[in-house]
ROSEVEX-728480 format. One record per residue (C-alpha): x, y, z; residue in one letter; chain; residue number from 1. Coordinates in steps of 0.5 Angstrom, whole numbers, plus 500, padded with zeros to 3 digits. Each point is the difference from the previous one (the first is absolute). Layout:
<atoms>
+-----+-----+-----+------+-------+---------+
:  c1 :  c2 :  c3 : semi : vexti : lumdren :
+-----+-----+-----+------+-------+---------+
:   X :   Y :   Z :    A :     A :     NUM :
...
+-----+-----+-----+------+-------+---------+
</atoms>
This chain:
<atoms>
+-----+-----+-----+------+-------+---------+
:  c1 :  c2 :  c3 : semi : vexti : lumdren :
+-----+-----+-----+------+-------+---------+
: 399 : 826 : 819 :    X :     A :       1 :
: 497 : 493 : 503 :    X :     A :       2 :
: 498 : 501 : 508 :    X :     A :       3 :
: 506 : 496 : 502 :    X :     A :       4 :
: 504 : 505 : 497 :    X :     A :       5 :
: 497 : 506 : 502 :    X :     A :       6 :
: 503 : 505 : 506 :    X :     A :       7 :
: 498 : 498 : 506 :    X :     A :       8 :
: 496 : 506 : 503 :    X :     A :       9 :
: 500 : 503 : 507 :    X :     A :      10 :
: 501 : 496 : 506 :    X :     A :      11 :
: 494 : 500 : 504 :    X :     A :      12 :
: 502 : 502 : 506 :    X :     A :      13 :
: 502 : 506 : 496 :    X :     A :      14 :
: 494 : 501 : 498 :    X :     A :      15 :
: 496 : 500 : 506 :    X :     A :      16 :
: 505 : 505 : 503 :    X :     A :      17 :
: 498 : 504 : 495 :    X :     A :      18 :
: 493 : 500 : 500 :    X :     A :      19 :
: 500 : 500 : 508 :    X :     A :      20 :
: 504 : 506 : 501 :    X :     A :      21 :
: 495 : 503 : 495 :    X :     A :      22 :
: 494 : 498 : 503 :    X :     A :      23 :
: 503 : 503 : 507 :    X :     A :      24 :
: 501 : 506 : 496 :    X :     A :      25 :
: 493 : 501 : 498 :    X :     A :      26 :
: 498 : 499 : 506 :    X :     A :      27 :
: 504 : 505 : 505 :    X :     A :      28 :
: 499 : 505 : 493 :    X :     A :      29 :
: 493 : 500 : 502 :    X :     A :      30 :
: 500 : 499 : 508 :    X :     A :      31 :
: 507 : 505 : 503 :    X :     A :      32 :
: 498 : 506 : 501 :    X :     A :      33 :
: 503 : 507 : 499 :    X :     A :      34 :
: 501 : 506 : 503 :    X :     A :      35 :
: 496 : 505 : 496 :    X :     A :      36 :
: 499 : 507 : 502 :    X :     A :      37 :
: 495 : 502 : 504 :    X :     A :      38 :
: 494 : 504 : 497 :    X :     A :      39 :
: 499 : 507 : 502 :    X :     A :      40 :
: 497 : 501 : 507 :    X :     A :      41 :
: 500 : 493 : 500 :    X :     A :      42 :
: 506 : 499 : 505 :    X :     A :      43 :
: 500 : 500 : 507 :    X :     A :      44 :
: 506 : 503 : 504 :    X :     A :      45 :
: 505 : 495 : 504 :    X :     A :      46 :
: 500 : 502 : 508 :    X :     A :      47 :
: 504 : 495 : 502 :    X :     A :      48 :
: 508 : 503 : 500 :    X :     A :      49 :
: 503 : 497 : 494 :    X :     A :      50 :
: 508 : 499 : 500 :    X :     A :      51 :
: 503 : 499 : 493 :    X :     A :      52 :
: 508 : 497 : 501 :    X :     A :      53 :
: 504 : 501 : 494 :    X :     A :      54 :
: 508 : 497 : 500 :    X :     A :      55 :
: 504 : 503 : 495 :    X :     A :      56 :
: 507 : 497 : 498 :    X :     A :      57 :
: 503 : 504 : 495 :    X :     A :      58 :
: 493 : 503 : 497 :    X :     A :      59 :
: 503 : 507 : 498 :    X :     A :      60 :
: 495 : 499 : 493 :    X :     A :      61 :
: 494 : 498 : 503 :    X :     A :      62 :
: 499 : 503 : 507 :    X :     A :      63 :
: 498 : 508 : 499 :    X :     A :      64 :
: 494 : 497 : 496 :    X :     A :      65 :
: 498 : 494 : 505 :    X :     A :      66 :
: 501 : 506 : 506 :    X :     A :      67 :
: 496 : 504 : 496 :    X :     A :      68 :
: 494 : 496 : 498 :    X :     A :      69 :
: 500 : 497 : 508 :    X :     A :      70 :
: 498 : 508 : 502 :    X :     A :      71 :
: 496 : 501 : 495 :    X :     A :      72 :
: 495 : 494 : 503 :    X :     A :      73 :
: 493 : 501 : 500 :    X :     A :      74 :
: 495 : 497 : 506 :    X :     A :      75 :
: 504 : 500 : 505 :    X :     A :      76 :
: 499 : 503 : 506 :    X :     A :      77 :
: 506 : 499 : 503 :    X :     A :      78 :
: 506 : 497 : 497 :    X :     A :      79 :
: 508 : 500 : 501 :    X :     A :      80 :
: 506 : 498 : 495 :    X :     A :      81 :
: 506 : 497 : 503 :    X :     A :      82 :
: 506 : 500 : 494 :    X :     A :      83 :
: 506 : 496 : 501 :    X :     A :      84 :
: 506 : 502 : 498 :    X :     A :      85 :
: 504 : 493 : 500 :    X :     A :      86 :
: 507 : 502 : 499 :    X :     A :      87 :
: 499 : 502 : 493 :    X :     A :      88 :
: 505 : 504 : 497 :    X :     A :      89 :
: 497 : 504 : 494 :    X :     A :      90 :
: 498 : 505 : 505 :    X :     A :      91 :
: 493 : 496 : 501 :    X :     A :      92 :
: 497 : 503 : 507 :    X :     A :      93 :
: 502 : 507 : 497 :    X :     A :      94 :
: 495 : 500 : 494 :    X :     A :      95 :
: 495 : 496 : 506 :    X :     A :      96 :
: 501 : 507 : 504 :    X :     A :      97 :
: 499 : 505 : 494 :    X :     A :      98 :
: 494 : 497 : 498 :    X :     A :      99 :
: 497 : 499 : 507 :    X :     A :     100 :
: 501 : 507 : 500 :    X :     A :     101 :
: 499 : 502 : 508 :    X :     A :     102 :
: 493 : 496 : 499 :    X :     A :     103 :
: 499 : 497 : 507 :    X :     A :     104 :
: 497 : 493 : 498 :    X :     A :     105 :
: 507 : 499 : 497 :    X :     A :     106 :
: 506 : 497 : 505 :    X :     A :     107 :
: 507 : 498 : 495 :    X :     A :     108 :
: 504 : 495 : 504 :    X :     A :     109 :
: 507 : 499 : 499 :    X :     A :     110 :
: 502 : 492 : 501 :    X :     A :     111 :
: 507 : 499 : 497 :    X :     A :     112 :
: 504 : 494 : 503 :    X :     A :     113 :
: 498 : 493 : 497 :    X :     A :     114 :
: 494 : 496 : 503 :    X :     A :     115 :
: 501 : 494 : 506 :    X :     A :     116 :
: 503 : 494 : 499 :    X :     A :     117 :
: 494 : 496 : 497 :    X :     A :     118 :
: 495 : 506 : 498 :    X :     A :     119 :
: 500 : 502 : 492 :    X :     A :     120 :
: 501 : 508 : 499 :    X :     A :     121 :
: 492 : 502 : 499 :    X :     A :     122 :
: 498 : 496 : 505 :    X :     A :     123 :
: 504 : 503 : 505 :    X :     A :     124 :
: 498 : 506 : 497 :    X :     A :     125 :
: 494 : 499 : 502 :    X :     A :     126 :
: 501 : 499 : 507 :    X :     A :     127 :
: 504 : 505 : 501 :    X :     A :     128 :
: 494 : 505 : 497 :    X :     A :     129 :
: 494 : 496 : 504 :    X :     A :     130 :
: 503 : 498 : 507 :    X :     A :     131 :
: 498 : 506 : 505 :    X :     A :     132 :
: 495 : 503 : 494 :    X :     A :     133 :
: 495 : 494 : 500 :    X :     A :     134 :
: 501 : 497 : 508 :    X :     A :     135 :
: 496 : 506 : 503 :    X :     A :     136 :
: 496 : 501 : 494 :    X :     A :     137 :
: 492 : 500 : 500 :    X :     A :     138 :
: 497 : 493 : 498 :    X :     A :     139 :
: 497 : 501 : 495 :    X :     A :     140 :
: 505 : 505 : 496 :    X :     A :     141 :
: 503 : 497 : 494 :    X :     A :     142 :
: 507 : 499 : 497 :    X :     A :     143 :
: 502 : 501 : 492 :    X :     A :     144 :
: 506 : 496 : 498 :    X :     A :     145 :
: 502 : 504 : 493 :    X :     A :     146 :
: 506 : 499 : 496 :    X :     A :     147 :
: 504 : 506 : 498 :    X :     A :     148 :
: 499 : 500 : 492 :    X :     A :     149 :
: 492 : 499 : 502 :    X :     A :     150 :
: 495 : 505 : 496 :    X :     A :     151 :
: 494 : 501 : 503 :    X :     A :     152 :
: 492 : 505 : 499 :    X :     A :     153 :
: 499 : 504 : 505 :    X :     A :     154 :
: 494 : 495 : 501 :    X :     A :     155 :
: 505 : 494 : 501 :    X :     A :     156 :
: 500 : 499 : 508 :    X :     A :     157 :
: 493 : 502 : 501 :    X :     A :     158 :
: 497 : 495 : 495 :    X :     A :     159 :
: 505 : 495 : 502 :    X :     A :     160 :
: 498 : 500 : 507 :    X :     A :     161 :
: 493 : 500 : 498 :    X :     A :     162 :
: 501 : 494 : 496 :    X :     A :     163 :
: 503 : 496 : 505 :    X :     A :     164 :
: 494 : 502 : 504 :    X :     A :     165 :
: 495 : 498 : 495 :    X :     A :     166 :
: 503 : 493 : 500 :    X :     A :     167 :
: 499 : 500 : 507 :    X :     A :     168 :
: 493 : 500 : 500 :    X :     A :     169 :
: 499 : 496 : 494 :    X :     A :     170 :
: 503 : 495 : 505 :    X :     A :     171 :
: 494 : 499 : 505 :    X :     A :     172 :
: 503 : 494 : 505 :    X :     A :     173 :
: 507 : 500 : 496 :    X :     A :     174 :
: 507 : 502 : 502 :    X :     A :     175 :
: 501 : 507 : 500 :    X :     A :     176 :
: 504 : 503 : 496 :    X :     A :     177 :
: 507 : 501 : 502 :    X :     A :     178 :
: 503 : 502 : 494 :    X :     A :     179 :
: 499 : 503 : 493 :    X :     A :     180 :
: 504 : 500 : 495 :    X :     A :     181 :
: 500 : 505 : 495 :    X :     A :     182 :
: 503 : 498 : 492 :    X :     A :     183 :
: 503 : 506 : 497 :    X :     A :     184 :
: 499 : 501 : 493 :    X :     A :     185 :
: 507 : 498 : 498 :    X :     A :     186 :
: 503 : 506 : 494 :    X :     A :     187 :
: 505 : 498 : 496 :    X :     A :     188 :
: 504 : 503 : 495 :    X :     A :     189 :
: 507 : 495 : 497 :    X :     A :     190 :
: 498 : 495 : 496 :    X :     A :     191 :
: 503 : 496 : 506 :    X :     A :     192 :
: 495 : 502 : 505 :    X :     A :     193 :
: 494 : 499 : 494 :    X :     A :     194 :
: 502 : 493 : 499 :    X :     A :     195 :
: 501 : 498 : 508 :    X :     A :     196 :
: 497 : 505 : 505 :    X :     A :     197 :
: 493 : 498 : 498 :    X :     A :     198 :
: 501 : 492 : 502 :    X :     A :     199 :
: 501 : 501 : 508 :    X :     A :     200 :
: 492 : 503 : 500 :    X :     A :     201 :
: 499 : 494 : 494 :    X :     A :     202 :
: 503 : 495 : 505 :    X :     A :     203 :
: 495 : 500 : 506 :    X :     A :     204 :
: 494 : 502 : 495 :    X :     A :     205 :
: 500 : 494 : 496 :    X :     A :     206 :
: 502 : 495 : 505 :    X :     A :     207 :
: 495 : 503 : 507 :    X :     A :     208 :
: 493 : 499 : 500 :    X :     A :     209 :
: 500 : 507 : 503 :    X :     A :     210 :
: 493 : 500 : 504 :    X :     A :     211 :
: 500 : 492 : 501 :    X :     A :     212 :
: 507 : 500 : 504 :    X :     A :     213 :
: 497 : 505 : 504 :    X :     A :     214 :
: 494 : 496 : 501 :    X :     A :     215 :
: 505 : 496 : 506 :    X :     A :     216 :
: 506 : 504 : 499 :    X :     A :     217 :
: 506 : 496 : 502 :    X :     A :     218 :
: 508 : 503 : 501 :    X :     A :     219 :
: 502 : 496 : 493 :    X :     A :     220 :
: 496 : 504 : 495 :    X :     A :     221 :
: 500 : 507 : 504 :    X :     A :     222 :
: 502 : 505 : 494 :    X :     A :     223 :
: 502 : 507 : 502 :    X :     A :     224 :
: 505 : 506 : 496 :    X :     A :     225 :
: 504 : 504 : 505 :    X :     A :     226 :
: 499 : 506 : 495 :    X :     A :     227 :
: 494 : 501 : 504 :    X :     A :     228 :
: 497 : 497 : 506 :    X :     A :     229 :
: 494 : 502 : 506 :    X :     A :     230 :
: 499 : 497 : 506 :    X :     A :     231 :
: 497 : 503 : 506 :    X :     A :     232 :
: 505 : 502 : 505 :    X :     A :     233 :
: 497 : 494 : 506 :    X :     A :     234 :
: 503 : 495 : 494 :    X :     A :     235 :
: 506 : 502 : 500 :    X :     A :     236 :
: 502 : 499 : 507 :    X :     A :     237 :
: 496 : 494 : 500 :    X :     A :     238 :
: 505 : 497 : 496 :    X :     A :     239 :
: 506 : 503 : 503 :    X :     A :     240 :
: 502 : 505 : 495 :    X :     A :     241 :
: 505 : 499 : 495 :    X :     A :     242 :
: 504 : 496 : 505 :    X :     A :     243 :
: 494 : 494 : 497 :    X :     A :     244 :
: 504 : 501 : 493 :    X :     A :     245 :
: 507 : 503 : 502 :    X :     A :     246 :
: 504 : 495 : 495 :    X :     A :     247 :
: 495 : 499 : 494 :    X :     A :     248 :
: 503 : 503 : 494 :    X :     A :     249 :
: 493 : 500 : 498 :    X :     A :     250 :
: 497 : 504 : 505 :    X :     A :     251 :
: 493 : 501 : 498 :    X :     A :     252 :
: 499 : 492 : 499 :    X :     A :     253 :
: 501 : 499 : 506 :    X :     A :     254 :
: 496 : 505 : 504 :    X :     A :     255 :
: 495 : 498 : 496 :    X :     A :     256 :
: 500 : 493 : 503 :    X :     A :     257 :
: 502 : 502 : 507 :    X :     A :     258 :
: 493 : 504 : 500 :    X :     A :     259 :
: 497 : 492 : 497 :    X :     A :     260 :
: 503 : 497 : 505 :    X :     A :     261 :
: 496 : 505 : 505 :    X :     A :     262 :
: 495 : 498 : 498 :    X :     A :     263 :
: 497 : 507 : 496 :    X :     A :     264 :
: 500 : 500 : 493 :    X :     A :     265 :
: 506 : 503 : 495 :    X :     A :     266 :
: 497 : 501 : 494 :    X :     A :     267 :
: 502 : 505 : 494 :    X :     A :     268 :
: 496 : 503 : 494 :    X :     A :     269 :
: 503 : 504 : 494 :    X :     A :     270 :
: 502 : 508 : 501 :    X :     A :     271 :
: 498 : 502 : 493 :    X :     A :     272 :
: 501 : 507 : 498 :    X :     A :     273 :
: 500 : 502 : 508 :    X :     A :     274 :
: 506 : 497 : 502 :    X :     A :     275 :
: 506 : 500 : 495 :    X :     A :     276 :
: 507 : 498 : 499 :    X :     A :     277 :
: 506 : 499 : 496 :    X :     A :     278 :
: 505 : 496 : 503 :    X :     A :     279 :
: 506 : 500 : 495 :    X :     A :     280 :
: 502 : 503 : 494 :    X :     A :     281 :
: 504 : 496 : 496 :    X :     A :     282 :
: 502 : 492 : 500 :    X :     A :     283 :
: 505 : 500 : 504 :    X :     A :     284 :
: 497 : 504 : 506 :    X :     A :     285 :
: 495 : 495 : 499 :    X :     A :     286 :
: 504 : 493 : 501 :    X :     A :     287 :
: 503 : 502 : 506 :    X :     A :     288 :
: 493 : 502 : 503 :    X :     A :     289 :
: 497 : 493 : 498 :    X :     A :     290 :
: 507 : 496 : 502 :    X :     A :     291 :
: 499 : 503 : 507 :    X :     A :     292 :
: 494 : 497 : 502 :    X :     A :     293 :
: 498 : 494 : 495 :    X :     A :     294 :
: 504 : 494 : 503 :    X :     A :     295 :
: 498 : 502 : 507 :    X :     A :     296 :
: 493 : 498 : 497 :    X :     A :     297 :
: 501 : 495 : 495 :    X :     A :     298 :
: 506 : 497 : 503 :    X :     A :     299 :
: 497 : 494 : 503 :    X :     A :     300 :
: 500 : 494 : 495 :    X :     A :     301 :
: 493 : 499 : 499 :    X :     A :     302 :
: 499 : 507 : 499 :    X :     A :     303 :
: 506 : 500 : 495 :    X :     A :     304 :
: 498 : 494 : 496 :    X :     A :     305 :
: 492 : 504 : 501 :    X :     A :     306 :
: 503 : 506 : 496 :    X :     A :     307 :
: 504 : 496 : 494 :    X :     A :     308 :
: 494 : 497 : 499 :    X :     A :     309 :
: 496 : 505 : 499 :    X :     A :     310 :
: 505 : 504 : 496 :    X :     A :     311 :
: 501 : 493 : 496 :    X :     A :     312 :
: 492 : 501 : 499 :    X :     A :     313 :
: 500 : 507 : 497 :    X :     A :     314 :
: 506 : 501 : 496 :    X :     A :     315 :
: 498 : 493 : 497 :    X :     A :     316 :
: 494 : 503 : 496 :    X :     A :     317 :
: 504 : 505 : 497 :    X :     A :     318 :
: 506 : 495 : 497 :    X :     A :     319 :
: 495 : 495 : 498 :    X :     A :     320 :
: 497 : 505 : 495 :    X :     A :     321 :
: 506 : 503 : 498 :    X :     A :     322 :
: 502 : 493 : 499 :    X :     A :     323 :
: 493 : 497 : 496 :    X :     A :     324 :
: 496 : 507 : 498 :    X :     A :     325 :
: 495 : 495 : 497 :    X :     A :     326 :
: 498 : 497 : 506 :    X :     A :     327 :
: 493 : 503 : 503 :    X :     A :     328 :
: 501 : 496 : 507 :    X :     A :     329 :
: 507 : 504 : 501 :    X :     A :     330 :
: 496 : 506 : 498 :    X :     A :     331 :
: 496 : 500 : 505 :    X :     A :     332 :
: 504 : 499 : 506 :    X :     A :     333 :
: 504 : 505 : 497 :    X :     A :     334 :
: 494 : 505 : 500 :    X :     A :     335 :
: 499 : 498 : 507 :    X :     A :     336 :
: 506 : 502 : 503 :    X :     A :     337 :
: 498 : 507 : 497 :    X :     A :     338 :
: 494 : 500 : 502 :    X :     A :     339 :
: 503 : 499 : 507 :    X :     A :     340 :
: 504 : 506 : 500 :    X :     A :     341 :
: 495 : 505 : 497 :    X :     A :     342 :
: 495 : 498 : 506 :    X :     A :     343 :
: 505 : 501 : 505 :    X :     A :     344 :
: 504 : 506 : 498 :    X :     A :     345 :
: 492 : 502 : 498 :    X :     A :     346 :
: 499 : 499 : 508 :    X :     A :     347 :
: 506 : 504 : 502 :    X :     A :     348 :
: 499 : 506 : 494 :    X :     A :     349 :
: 494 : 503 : 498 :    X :     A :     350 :
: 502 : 502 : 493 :    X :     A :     351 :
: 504 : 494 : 496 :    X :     A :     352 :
: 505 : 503 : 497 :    X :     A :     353 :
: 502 : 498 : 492 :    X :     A :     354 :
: 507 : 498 : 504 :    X :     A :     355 :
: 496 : 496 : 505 :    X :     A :     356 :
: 498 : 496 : 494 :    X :     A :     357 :
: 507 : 500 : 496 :    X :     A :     358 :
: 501 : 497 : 508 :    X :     A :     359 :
: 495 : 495 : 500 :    X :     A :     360 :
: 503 : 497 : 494 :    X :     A :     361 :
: 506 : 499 : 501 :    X :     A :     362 :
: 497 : 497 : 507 :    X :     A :     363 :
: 504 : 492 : 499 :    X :     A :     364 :
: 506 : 504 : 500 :    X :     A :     365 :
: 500 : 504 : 505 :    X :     A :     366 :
: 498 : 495 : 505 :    X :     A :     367 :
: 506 : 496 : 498 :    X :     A :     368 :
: 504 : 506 : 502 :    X :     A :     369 :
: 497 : 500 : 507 :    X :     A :     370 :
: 500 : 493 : 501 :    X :     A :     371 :
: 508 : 502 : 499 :    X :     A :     372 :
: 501 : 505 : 505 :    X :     A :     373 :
: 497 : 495 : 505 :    X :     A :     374 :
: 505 : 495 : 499 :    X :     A :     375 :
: 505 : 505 : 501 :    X :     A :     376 :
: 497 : 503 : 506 :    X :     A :     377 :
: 499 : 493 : 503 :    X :     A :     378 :
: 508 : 499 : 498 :    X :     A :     379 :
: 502 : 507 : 503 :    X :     A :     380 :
: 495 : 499 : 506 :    X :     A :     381 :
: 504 : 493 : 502 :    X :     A :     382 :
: 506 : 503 : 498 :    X :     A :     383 :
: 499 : 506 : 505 :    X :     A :     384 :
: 503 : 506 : 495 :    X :     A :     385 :
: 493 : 504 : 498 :    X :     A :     386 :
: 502 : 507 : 502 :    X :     A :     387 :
: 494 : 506 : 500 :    X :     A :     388 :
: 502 : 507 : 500 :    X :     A :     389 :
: 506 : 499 : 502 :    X :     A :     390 :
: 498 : 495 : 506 :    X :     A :     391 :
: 502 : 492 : 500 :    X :     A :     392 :
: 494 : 495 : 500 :    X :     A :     393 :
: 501 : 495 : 505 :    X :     A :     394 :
: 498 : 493 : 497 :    X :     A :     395 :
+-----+-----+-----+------+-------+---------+
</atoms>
């Protein structure tokens, strides 16, 4: 075949996306902490009162584990959990009540009714729990946001606050931290879940030079998980609360900008094995959690058109060979993608899995699919027909 005829080759663009996210991936696998247990007599108590908040819609499944796992801490000198029950219908804060089993520290609440005008469901929640609690609370206490499908050690909360501690004093005449972020390690069991759940944590570690965007954080490339967030008490009031994010389906994103817009750090590190979590359990459960909150944050133009690029760059590699088996450029971009999922998904996991590398190769597709969801998140975005458990998103 003379070179006239020979098919073109990848785009360099393509290219360069490839090897960029790659070369971010690399880089955040060897600088991002994780969150790793405590040795033996290694670990010491937290004095300051530690708050944990957990909402609960309709989380009849997870809440006793969560519950049980918050009483079973370790190293805390004084801590209180506060469950929301908020509206749920599958008798949510009855299971709340049995695993709390008359310990002290355990407070369940009962908020049904639909949030305010202009408040998403979770946010209000958390407002509910922390108003009054926090405002006389010492400032040097801490507050932990958890999720109700959470799974965490009984060392989690001790080391996290020891971790975000640490970070502080590895930041001599920098921002104090306001807010670390703790990644779960994401557990999966449908082969939905297997192809699409690992992306979200492959997203900001293939794109975010961790470390150097900490160097001077800006609002722009705050990263956070609302799984699990700890902030010390004073921060929370100083950026109002949850009334600073009250609208954002995204809630945990736009706390972390609302800490760097007042000028102390939000930073987020890898939870590992000490903090767990499985957020669905099967494809469909799995679209409408990312259907509810994607076209928020991927909805302006740039940000879209960012999105589809991406997609374009690591699904291209994976066509290309099935369409030039033979071509060795194709390959390799190919072998890039893979390497990116494996490095992230090795980040957010200790052990990677035989599926974790099925996944891995089956990279292309899966981030096509994704890139779907957010054009149809967008659409319903705009559309205002994104629903929730039961409650209507405002557009």
């Amino acid at each position: 075949m003379s070179a006239s005829a020979r098919p073109p080759g990848l785009p360099t663009w393509v290219t360069a996306t490839v090897l960029a996210q790659l070369s971010i991936a690399a880089v955040n696998r060897l600088t991002v902490r994780g969150l790793d247990a405590p040795s033996p007599g290694a670990r010491d108590d937290v004095a300051d009162p530690v708050t944990v908040c957990v909402p609960a819609r309709d989380e009849a499944d997870h809440i006793g584990a969560v519950v049980g796992d918050l009483r079973a801490q370790r190293g805390l000198g004084a801590l209180r959990i506060v469950v929301l029950d908020d509206g749920s219908t599958d008798g949510t804060g009855d299971l709340a009540r049995t695993a709390a089993a008359g310990d002290p520290r355990v407070e369940v609440l009962d908020g049904g009714g639909d949030p305010p005008p202009g408040w998403t469901g979770k946010a209000w929640a958390i407002e509910r729990m922390t108003r009054g609690r926090l405002t006389a609370a010492p400032a040097d206490g801490w507050l932990c946001l958890v999720d109700a499908d959470v799974r965490l050690r009984p060392d989690a909360i001790a080391s996290a606050v020891a971790l975000l501690q640490d970070e502080d004093r590895r930041r001599p005449g920098g921002r104090p931290v306001g807010l670390l972020s703790l990644w779960p390690r994401q557990d999966v069991g449908s082969v939905a879940e297997t192809l699409l759940q690992p992306l979200p944590c492959w997203s900001w570690f293939t794109t975010v030079p961790i470390r150097l965007s900490e160097l001077r954080p800006s609002a722009a490339t705050a990263l956070a998980n609302g799984q699990f967030l700890l902030m010390p008490t004073r921060v929370h009031r100083l950026v109002g609360g949850h009334r600073s994010v009250a609208g954002s389906p995204a809630d945990d994103l736009a706390l972390a900008r609302t800490v760097r817009e007042a000028g102390l750090a939000a930073i987020i590190r890898l939870g590992r094995d000490q903090v767990s979590c499985r957020m669905y359990t099967d494809g469909r459960s799995l679209a409408g959690g990312y259907l509810r909150w994607v076209g928020t944050e991927f909805g302006r133009p740039a940000a879209l058109a960012a999105v589809v690029a991406t997609g374009v760059a690591q699904a291209a590699p994976t066509v290309a060979v099935l369409r030039r088996p033979h071509d060795t450029q194709a390959w390799s971009l190919y072998a890039a993608t893979v390497a990116t999922r494996l490095l992230a998904r090795s980040a957010e996991s200790p052990r990677t899995t035989p599926a974790d590398v099925l996944s891995a190769l089956a990279h292309g597709p899966a981030v096509a699919a994704a890139v779907g969801l957010v054009i149809e998140s967008v659409r319903r975005t705009r559309a205002g027909t994104l629903r929730w458990k039961g409650r209507r998103l405002g557009a």
